[in-house]
C-alpha positions as CSV (number, residue, x, y, z in Angstrom):
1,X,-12.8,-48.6,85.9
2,X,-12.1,-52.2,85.1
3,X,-9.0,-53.0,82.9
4,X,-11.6,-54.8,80.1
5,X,-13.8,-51.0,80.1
6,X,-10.0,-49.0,79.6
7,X,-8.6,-51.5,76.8
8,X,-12.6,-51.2,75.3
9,X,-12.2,-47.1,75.3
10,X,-8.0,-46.8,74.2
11,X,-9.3,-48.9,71.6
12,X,-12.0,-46.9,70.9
13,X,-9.6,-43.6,71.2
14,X,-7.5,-45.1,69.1
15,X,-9.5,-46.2,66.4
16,X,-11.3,-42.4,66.2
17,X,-8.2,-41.1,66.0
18,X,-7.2,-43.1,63.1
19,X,-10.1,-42.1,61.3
20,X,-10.0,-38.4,62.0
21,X,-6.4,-38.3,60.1
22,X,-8.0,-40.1,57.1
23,X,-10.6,-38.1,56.9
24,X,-9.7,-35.5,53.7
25,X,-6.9,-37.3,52.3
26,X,-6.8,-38.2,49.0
27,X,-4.9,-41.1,47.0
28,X,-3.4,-41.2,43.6
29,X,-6.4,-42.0,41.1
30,X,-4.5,-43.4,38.6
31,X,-5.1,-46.9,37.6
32,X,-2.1,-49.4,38.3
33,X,-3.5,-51.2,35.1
34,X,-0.9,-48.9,33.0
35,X,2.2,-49.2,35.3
36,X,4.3,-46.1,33.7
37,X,1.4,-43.7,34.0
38,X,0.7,-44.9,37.9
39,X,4.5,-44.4,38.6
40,X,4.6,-41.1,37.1
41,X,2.1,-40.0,39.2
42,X,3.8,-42.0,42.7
43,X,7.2,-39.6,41.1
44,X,4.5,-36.4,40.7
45,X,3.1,-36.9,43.8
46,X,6.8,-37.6,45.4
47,X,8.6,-34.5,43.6
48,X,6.1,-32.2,42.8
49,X,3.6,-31.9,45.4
50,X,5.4,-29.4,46.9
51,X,4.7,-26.7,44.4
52,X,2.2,-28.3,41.7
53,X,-1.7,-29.1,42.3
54,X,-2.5,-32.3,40.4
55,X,-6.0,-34.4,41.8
56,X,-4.7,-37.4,40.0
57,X,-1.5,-37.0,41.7
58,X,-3.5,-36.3,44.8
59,X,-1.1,-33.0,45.0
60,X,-1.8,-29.5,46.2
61,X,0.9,-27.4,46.0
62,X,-0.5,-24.3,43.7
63,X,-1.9,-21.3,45.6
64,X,-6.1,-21.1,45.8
65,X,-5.6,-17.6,45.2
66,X,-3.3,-15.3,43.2
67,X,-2.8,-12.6,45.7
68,X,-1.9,-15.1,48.8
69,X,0.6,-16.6,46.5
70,X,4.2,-17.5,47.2
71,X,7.1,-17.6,45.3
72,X,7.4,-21.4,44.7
73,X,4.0,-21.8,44.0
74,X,3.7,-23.8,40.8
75,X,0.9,-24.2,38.3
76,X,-2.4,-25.5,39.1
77,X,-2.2,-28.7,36.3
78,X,-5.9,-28.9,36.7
79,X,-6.5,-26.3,34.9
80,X,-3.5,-25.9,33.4
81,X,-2.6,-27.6,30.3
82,X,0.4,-29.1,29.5
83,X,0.8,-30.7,26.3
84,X,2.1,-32.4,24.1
85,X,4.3,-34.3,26.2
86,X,7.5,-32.9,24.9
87,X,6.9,-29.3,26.6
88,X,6.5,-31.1,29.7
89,X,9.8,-33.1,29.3
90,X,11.2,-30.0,28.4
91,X,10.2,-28.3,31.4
92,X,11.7,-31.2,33.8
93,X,15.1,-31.5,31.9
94,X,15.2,-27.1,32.2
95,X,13.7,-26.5,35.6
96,X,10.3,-25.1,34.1
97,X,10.1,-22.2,31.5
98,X,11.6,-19.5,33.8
99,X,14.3,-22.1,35.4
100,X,13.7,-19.8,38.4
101,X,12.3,-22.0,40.8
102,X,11.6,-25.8,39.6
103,X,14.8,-27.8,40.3
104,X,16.5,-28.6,36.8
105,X,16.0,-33.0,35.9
106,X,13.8,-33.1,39.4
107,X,14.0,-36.5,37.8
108,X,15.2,-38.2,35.1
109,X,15.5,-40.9,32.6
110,X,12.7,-43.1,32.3
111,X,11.3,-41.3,35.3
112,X,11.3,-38.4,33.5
113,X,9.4,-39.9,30.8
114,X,6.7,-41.1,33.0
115,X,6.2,-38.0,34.5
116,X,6.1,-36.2,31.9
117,X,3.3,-38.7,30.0
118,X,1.7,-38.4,33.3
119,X,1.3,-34.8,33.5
120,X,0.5,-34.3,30.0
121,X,-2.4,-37.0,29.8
122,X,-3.8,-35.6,32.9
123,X,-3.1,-32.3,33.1
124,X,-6.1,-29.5,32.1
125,X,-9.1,-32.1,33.4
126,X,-10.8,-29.3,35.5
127,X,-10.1,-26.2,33.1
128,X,-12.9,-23.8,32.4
129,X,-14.8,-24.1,29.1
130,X,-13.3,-20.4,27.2
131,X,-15.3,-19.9,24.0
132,X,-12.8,-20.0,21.3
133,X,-10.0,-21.6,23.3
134,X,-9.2,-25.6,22.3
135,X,-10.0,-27.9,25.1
136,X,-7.1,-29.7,26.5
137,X,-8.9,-33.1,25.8
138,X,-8.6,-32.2,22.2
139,X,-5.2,-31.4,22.1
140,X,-2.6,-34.4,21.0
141,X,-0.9,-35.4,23.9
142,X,2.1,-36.8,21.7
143,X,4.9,-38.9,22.8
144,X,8.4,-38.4,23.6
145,X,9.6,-40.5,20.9
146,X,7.7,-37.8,18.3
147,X,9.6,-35.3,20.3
148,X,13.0,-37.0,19.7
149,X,12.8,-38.5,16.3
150,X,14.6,-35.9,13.8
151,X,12.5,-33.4,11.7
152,X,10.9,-34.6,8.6
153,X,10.1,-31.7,7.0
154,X,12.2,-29.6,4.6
155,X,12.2,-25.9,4.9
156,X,10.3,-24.2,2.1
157,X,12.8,-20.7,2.4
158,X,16.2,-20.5,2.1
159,X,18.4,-22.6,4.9
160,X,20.0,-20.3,7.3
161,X,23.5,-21.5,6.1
162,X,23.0,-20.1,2.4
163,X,21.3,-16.8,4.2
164,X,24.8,-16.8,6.3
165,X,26.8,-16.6,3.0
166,X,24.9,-14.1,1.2
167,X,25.1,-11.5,4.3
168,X,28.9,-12.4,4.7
169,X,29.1,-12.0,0.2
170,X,27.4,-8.7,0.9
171,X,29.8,-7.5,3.7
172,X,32.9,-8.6,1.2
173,X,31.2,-6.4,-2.1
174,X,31.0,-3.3,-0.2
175,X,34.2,-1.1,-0.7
């Protein structure tokens, strides 16, 4: 074979092989237009594909079916949904809601925050319509600053100090 015919076919070798191994991968879909919501899925995608499905994240880490499942396998987040954006935080800065498995602050800061705005603006896209059950999409997703700013609202019982001091006044009366 002439050396022109053997660099034609590598080449060609190559070049199928390079398009075998894309074929069925999948890349983030979120829009690098909002820059905090694309790098919280880049962190989702880095952290969490491990144990987490999330198509925006281009993540598959959840079982496909309940009874092949293993013990680090996370929530599917297209179904799943996670909001308002609070719970998530919550669950990154406590290692989930059973701190079993997740890593405690996987990340945090500002990362945190982006992941967690991440996952609760795209998390519940693919769940089933339930007759009765609120669609994610008409949930709030929130913010974190909501979730931080102090509480508003006065309590419309008694405080749980005063209730303290009439159980300890009871204890004191009786002879």
């Amino acid at each position: 074979m002439s050396r022109p015919a053997k660099v034609l076919l590598l080449g060609a070798l190559f070049a199928a092989a390079a398009l075998a191994t894309a074929c069925g991968t999948q890349r983030i879909s979120v829009p690098t237009s909002d820059p905090a919501l694309h790098e919280g899925a880049v962190l989702f995608n880095q952290r969490c594909s491990g144990c987490h499905t999330l198509s925006y994240a281009a993540t598959h880490g959840s079982a496909q079916n309940v009874r092949t499942a293993q013990f680090n396998n996370g929530p599917n987040f297209d179904i799943r949904c996670e909001r308002p954006v609070a719970r998530v935080l919550y669950a990154i800065q406590n290692g989930g809601f059973s701190g079993v498995v997740m890593p405690q602050n996987v990340v945090v800061g500002q990362q945190a925050i982006d992941v967690a705005e991440f996952v609760a603006r795209y998390s519940g896209t693919k769940a089933p319509k339930i007759p009765g059950v609120v669609q994610c999409s008409q949930t709030p997703v929130g913010t974190v600053a909501e979730a931080l700013a102090p509480s508003t609202t006065t309590p419309t019982g008694p405080s749980s100090q005063s209730l303290i001091g009439r159980s300890r006044a009871k204890k004191k009366s009786k002879p």
